[in-house]
C-alpha positions as YAML, in Angstrom:
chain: A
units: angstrom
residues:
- id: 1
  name: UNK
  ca: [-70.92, 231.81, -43.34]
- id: 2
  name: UNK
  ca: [-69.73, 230.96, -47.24]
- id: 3
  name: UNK
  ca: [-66.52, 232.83, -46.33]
- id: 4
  name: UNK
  ca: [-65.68, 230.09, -43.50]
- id: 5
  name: UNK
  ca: [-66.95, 227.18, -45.65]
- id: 6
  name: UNK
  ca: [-64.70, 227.57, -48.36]
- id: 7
  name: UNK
  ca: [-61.45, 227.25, -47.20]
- id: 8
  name: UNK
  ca: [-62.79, 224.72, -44.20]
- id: 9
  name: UNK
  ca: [-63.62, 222.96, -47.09]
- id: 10
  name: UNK
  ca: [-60.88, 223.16, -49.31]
- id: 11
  name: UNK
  ca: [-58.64, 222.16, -46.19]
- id: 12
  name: UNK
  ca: [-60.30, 219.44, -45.61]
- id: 13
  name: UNK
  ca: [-59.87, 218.44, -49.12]
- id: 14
  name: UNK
  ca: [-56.77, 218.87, -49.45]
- id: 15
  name: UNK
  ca: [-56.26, 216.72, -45.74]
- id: 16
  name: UNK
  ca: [-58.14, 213.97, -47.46]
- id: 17
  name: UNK
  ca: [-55.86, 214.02, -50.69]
- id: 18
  name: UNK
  ca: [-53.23, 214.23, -49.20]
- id: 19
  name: UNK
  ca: [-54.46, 210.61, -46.52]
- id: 20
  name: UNK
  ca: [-55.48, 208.78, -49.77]
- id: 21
  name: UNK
  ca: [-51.60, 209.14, -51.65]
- id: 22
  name: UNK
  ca: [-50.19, 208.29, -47.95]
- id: 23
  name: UNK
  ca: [-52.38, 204.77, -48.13]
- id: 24
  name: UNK
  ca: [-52.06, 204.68, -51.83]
- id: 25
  name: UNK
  ca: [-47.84, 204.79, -51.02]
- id: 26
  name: UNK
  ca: [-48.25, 202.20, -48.55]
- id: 27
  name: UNK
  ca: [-49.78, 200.36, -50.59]
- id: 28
  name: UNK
  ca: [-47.41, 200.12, -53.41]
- id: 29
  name: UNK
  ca: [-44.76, 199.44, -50.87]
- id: 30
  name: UNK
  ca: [-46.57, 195.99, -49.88]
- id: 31
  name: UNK
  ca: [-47.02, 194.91, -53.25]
- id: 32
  name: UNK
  ca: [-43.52, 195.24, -54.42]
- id: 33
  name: UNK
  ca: [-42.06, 193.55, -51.30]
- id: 34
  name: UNK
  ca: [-44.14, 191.02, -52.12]
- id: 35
  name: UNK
  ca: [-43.16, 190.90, -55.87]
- id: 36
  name: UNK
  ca: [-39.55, 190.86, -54.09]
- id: 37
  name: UNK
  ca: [-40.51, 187.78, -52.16]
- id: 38
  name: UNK
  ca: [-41.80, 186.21, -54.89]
- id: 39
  name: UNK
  ca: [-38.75, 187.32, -57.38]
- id: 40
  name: UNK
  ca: [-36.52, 185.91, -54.30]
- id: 41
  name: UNK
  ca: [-38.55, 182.47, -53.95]
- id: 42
  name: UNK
  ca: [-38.39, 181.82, -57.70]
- id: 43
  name: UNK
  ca: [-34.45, 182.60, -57.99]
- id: 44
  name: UNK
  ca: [-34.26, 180.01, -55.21]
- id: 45
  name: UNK
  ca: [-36.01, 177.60, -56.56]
- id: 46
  name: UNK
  ca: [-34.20, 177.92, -59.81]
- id: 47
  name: UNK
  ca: [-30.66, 177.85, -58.03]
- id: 48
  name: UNK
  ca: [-31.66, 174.47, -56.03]
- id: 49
  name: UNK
  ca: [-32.59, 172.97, -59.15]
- id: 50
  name: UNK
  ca: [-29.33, 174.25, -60.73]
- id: 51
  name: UNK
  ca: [-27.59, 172.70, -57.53]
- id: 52
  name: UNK
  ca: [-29.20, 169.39, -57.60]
- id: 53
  name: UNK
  ca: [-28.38, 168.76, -61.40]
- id: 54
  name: UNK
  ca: [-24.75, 169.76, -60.85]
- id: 55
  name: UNK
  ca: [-24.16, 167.45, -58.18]
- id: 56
  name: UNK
  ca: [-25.19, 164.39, -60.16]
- id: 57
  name: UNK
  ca: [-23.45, 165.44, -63.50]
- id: 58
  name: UNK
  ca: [-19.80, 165.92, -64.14]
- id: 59
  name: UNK
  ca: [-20.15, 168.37, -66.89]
- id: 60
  name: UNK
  ca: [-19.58, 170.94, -64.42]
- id: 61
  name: UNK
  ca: [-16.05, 169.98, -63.28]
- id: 62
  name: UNK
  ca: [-15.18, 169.17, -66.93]
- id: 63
  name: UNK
  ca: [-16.16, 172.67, -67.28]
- id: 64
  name: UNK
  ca: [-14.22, 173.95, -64.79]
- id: 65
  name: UNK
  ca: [-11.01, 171.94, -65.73]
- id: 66
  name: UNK
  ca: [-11.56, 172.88, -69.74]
- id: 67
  name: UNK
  ca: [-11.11, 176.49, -68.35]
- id: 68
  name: UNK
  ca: [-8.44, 175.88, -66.55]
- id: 69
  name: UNK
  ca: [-6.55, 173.69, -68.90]
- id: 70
  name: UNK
  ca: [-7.03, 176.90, -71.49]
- id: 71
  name: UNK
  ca: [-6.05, 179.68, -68.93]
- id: 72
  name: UNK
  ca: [-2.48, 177.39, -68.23]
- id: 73
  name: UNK
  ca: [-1.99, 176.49, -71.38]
- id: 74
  name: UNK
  ca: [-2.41, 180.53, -72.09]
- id: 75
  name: UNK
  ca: [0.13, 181.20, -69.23]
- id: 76
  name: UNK
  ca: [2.64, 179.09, -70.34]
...
């Protein structure tokens, strides 16, 4: 009888280990797509904010027309 408990046993071990890193793994999987949602929400939020103050100041075309100014003046 101990000679068919063993490995039974150590099978089923093993079957259990190797259940609990397959749910562990899925796991992990959930929590960083939702650190990617999160990561994605907060870049969005930054970028509308970014939008919005760009649309009601100029310094961004100034900007844009210093840099140009420079790269013609370079040219020429």
């Amino acid at each position: 009888m101990l000679r068919f408990t063993v490995p039974v046993s150590i099978a089923v071990h093993d079957w259990v280990d190797h259940r609990v890193e397959q749910f562990a793994d899925r796991q992990d999987r959930g929590q960083a797509t939702a650190e990617y949602v999160l990561l994605m929400l907060g870049a969005a939020a930054v970028a509308l904010l970014v939008l919005a103050w760009a649309t009601k100041s100029t310094k961004i075309g100034s900007l844009l027309n210093k840099v140009i100014d420079s790269l013609i003046a370079k040219v020429t």
